[in-house]
N, C-alpha and C positions, 0 to 999 in steps of 0.2 A: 324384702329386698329382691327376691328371687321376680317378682313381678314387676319390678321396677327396670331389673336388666333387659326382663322381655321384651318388654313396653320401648324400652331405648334399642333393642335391637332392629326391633322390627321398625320404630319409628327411622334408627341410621340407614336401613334397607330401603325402605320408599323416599326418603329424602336424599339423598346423595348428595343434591347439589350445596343442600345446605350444608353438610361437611363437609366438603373443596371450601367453602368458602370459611368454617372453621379452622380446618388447616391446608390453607393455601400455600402454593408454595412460591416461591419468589430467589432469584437470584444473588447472591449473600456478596458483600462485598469481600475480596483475597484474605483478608485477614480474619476472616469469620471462621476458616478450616485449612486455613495454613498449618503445615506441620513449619514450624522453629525449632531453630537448630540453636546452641547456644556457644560463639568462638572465643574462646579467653586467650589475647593475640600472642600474647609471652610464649602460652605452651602448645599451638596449634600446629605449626610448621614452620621453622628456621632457612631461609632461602637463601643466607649469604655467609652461614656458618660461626656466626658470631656466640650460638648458643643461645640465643634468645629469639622465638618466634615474630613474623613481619607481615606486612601486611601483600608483599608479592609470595610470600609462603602461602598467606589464606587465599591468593589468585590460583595458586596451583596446585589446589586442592580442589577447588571449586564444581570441577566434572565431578569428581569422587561425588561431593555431596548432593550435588542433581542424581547423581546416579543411584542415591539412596533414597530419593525422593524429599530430600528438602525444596522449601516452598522459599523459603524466609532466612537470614541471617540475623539473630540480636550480635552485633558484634562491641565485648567490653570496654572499656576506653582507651581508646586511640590517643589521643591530643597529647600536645606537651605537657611532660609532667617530671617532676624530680623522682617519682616512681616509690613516697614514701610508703603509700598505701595503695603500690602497685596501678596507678595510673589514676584513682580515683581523688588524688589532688593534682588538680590543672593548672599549671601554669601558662597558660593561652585555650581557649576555649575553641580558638578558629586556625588551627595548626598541626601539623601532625608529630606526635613523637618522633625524635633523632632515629631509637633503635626501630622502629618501625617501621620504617621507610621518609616517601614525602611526598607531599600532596600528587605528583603527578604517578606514584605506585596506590593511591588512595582511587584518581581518578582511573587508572588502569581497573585496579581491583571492580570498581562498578559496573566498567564498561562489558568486562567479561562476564560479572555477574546477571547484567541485564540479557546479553546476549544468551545466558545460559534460563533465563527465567526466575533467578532469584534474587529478590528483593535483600537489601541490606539496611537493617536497622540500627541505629546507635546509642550507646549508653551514655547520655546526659547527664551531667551530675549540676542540679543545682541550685542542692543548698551551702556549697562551699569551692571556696578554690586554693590552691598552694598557697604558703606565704610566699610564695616566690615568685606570684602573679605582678604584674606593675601596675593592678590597681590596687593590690594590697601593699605594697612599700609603698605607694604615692599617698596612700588614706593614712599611713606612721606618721607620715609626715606634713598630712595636715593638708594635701595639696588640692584644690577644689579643681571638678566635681567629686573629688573620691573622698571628702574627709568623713562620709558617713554611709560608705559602701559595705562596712561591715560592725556588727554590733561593739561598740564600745563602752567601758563603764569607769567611773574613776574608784570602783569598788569602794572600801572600809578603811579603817587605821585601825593596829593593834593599838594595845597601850603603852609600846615603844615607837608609836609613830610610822609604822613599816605598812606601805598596803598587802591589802589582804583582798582576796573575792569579794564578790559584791555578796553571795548568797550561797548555798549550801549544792547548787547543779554540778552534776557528776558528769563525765565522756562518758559516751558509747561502749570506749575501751579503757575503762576504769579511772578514776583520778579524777582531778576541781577540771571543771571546763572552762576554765580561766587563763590567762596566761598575760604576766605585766610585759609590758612596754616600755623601759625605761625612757627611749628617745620622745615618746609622746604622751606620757605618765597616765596611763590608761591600760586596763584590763581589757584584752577582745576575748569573744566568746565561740568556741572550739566544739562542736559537740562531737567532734569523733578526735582524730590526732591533733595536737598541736601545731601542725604543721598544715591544718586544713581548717582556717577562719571561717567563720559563718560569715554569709553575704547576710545586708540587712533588707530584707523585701519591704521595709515600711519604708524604706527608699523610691520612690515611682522611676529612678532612672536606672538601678540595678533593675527591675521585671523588666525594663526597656531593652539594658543592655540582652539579659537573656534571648529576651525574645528574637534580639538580630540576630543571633550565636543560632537558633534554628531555622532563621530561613536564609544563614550562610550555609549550611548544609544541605538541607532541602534544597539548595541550587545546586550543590554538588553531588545530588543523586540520590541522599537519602531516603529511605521508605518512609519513616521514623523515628521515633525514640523513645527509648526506657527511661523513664523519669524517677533517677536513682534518689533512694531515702528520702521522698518526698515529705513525709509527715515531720519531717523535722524543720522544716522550711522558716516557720514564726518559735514565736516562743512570746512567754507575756511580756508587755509594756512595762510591768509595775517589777519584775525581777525578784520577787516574790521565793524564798524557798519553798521545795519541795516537799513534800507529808512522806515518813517514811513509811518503807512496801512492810514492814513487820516480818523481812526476809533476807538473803542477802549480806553479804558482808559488809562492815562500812568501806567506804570510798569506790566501791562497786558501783557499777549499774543497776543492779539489781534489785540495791536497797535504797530505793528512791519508788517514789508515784511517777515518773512523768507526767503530769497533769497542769506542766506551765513550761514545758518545752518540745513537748510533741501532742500532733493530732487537734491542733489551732485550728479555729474555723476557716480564718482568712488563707491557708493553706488551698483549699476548694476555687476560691477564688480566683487565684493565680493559676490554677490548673481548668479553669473555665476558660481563662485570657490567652492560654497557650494551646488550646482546643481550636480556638479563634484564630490563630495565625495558621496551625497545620490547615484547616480547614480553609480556608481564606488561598492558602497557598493552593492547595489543590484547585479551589473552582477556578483561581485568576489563570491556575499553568494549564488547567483544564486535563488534567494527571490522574491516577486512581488516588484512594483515600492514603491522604498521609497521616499514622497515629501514632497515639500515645499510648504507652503501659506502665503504671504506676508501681513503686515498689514501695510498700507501707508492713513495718509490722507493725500490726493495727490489728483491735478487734472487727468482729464482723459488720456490725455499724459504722464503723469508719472507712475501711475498706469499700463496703458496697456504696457508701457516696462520692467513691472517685468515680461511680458508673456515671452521675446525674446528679442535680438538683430537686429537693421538693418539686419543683416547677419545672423538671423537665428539660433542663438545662444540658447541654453535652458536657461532659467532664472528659476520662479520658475513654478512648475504646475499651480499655481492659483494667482493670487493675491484677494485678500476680495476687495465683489464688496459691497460697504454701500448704494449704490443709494437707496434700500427700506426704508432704515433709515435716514440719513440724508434730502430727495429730498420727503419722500410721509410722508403729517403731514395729519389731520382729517380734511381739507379743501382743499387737492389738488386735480385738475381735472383731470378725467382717459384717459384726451388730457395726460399731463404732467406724467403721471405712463405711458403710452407706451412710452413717449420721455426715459424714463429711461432704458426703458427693451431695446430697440432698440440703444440705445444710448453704453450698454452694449456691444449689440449681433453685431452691425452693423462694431466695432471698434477691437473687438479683432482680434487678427492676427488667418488667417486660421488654422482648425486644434486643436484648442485649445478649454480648458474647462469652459465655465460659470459658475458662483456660485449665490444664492441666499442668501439673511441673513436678517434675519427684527428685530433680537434683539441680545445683548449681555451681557456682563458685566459690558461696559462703555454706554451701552443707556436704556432710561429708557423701560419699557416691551409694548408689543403690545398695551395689555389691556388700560393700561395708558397713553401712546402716542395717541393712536387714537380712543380709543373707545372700550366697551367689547363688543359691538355689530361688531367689526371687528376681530376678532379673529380668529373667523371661517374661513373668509375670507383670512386673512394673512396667514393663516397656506395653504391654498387652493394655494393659489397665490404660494409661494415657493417650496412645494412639486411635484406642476402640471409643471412648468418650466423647460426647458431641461436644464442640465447639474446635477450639484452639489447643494443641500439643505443643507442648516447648522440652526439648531434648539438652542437657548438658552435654558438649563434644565428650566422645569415649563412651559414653552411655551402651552406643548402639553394638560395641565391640563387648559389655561389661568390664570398665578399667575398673582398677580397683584404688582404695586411698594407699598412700604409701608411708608410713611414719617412721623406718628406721633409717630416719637422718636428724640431725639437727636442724630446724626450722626453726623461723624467726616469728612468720605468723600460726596460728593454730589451724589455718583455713587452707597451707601450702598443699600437705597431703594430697587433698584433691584437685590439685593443680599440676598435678604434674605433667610432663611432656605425652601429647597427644602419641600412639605407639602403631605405627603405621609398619613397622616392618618386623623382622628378625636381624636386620644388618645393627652395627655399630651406633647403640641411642636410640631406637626403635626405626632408625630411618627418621628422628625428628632434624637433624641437623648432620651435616658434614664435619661441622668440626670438630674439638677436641673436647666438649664440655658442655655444659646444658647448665641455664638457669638454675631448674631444680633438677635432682636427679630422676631417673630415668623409675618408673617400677620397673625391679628384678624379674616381675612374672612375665614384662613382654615378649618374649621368643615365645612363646603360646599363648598368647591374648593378643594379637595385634592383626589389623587388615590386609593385608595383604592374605595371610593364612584364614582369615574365616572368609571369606573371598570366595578361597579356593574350596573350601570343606560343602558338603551337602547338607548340612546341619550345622548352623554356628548361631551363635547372637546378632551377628550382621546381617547373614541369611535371612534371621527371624523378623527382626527390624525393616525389611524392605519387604518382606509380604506386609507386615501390617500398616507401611505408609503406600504402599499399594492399593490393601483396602479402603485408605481414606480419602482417596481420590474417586471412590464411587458415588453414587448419587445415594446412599443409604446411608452413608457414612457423614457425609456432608450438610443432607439435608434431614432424614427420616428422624423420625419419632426417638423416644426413649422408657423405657419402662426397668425399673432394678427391683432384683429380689431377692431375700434371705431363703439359700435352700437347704441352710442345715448350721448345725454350729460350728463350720470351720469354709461352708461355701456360698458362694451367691453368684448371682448371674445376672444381666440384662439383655435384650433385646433393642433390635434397633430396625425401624420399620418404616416402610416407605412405597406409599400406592405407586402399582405395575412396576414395582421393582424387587428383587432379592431379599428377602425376608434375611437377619444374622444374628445369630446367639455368642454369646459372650457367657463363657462360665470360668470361674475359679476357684481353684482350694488352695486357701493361705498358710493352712499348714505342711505337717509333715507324714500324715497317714493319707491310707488309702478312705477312698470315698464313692457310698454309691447315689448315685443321684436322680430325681424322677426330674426331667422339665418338663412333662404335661402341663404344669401349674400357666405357664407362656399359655397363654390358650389358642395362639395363633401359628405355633410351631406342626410340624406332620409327622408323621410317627419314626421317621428318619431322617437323617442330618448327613449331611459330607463336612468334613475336617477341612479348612481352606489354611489354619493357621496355629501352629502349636509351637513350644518352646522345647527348648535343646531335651531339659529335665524330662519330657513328655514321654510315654512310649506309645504315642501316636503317630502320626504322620499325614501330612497333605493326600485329599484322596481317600481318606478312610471314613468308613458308611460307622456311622452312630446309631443306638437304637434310643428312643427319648426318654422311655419309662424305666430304664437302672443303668443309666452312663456310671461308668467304672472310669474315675481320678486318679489318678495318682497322685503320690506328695508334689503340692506346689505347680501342679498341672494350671494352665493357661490357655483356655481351648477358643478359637475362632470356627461357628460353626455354620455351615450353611441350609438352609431347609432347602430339602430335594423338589427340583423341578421350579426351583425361584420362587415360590410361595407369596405369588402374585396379587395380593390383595387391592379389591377395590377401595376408593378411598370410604365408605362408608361400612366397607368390613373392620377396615383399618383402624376407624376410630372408634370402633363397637369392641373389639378387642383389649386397647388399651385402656378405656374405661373398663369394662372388665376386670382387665389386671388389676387396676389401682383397687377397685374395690373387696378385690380378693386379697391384696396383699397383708 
């Protein structure tokens, strides 16, 4: 083996050119190293005191989040909606919620975002709409084109004559996914609330209608969209009961296979055809790339085909990769956190973008999943990763979930109102009440105060979208490595430019660490970026061969004198690593 490196060494050394032309490099389109920010509009900023976040509240905030280095806004659903499952049943697709404002605080909010450089994307929902939609009272009632806008069955008879479901399909959120109709003596089919019909995509004039619904937005400025719970889109023809999981309680979700109501092939297909209009929009507006992000919980095979087709087909830009969340709890080994990153990076089709994401609006927050001693770290880990970072708001402050209320959903906790100040409700609102309540811990977790600190999570959060705005970050190499049973580290590399190490320890002991193993590192390092927990600090000289961790240490490091590698040193190296690892 040893003369096989040689051989490649010295062959990377007199060849050069052939390695530029191995790893060339090329300009990535914005959303390749966007840092995303993620606004849930309810709890972000209340601008007219009602208690409930708007959308001239996310206008003026907007500097704040340039000023943290957001690239990107996912912003949740806006549109009209009776607000059962908080916005994500639509009753108008091309509208803006009452509390939220209205279309011309929608076209404001754009205006200042473009002005400011970021992009605003939107969360599409569509494999259902409100019952409260008037294409869904018009389909009750039989009224053409909408008598078969959404799935209908005249389901079963008991043996007292009474309907019953068609078949044994359970909600999202527990219970028959059925629901009668007396006025039109028909069962429609529900896969989350009842109060949120499935559209029928074997329809050709529902993908129709969809399809206008985003280039009614895409005219009104949008970047994108998040194409929410997509794999539930079809379901079988034949209605077919489910096989049960051998798990699970009955009438749960849990105790079912989904294997005839999610992860449909013809699913891909509609998300080819809607690849086609972003796409289509862009070259006719002659615009940067407008994209999609799919949200599937899905295995990995189903996930990685909303990248493409067999054949190479565009599907969406992204699909949401959750492995941070679902797969790293506050006891998993950082064996098991590279199974994830690599499991990621090893599988996607060539060419294509990685995402990062460690919280949202259906998981509970960093802080409280794993620890607020991880924070720092989590924020580290996402931001230092190649591709795409997406941030839940509050993240960058470490909000925390808050459960000593009565809640009506189980997902509110981390929803709570954005905590911008120390005044009266974090500074979310002026008036006398807030949606949800406020967490108690705000008067010391909140921006304004880490703002001002020398050391905060805010602080830390804008060195590291700082760093991703370098050409190392964006563009360079990658190489990850186990350097002990509680630490790992990668590198990130990129000819005549700044060599960066990235190391962590996901525990709670101290730790001593050799990175010689990097073979392209120098025998010291300068600290560009560490976390509150750390007792390091920006400016501080490393030595490489027994770096001293601390619990939950998060270190951003930099090799001394830029550690300017040629590109055929460059890839002499990481081959190297790989074969060393």
């Amino acid at each position: 083996m040893w003369k096989f490196i040689v051989i490649l060494f010295i062959s990377a050394t007199f060849c050069a050119s052939a390695a530029v032309e191995v790893r060339r490099t090329y300009d990535k389109q914005w959303y390749e190293h966007a840092t995303f920010y993620q606004v849930y509009p309810r709890s972000f900023k209340d601008n007219n005191g009602d208690g409930v976040g708007d959308l001239p509240g996310i206008t003026s905030k907007l500097e704040y989040l340039q000023s943290i280095g957001i690239n990107a806004i996912w912003l949740s659903p806006c549109f009209q909606s009776p607000m059962v499952d908080n916005g994500y049943d639509v009753s108008d697709f091309k509208a803006i919620h009452d509390e939220f404002g209205t279309m011309a605080d929608y076209e404001q909010m754009i205006s200042v975002a473009n002005e400011l450089g970021i992009k605003i994307m939107l969360d599409f929902v569509p494999n259902h709409s409100s019952d409260k939609h008037e294409w869904f009272e018009r389909s009750i009632r039989r009224e053409a084109p909408y008598t078969d806008f959404y799935v209908w069955h005249d389901g079963r008879r008991d043996e007292g004559g009474n309907p019953v479901p068609p078949n044994n399909w359970v909600s999202v959120f527990g219970g028959p996914a059925w629901t009668w109709v007396a006025e039109r003596g028909q069962f429609y089919l529900h896969q989350f609330y009842p109060q949120q019909p499935d559209l029928n995509y074997r329809n050709p004039r529902v993908l129709e209608e969809m399809k206008e619904v985003l280039i009614f937005w895409m005219e009104r400025g949008a970047a994108g969209f998040r194409l929410d719970a997509i794999n539930h889109m079809f379901e079988s023809p034949g209605f077919e009961d489910e096989p049960l999981s051998g798990w699970g309680e009955p009438g749960t979700y849990d105790y079912l296979e989904h294997v005839h109501t999610k992860d449909l092939l013809e699913t891909y297909d509609v998300v080819e055809q809607f690849r086609q209009v972003v796409d289509n929009y862009a070259e006719e507006h002659q615009t940067e790339a407008k994209i999609l992000m799919t949200e599937a919980y899905a295995n990995l095979t189903f996930t990685m085909m909303f990248y493409q087709s067999d054949q190479g087909v565009p599907r969406a830009h992204m699909p949401f990769n959750f492995g941070l969340i679902n797969d790293v709890h506050w006891d998993t080994s950082v064996r098991r956190i590279k199974e994830k990153i690599d499991e990621w990076l090893d599988n996607m089709p060539p060419g294509h973008t990685p995402n990062w994401v460690a919280g949202s609006h259906d998981h509970s927050r960093v802080g409280s999943r794993l620890g607020v001693e991880r924070i720092g770290l989590m924020n580290t880990l996402v931001l230092t990763l190649p591709g795409t970072s997406i941030t839940y708001y509050g993240e960058e402050i470490g909000m925390l979930d808050f459960r000593d209320f009565d809640f009506w959903d189980s997902r509110d906790p981390n929803r709570t109102p954005m905590q911008w100040d120390d005044s009266a409700f974090a500074g979310f609102t002026s008036g006398s009440s807030t949606w949800l309540p406020v967490h108690p811990g705000y008067a010391t977790r909140n921006v304004e105060l880490q703002s001002s600190q020398e050391r905060s999570h805010l602080q830390h959060y804008k060195q590291l979208t700082a760093l991703r705005k370098l050409d190392t970050f964006a563009y360079g190499d990658f190489l990850f490595k186990l350097l002990g049973e509680r630490v790992f580290g990668y590198i990130r590399v990129l000819p005549n430019n700044p060599t960066y190490l990235m190391v962590f320890n996901f525990h709670n002991q101290e730790e001593h660490v050799d990175l010689s193993v990097f073979a392209s590192v120098s025998d010291s390092l300068s600290v560009v970026s560490c976390p509150i927990e750390s007792s390091y600090k920006p400016g501080d000289i490393v030595g490489i061969d027994n770096l001293q961790l601390g619990p939950y240490d998060a270190l951003v490091l930099k090799a001394s004198g830029g550690n300017l590698l040629s590109p055929a040193i460059s890839l002499f190296v990481l081959v190297l690593g790989k074969l060393l690892i």
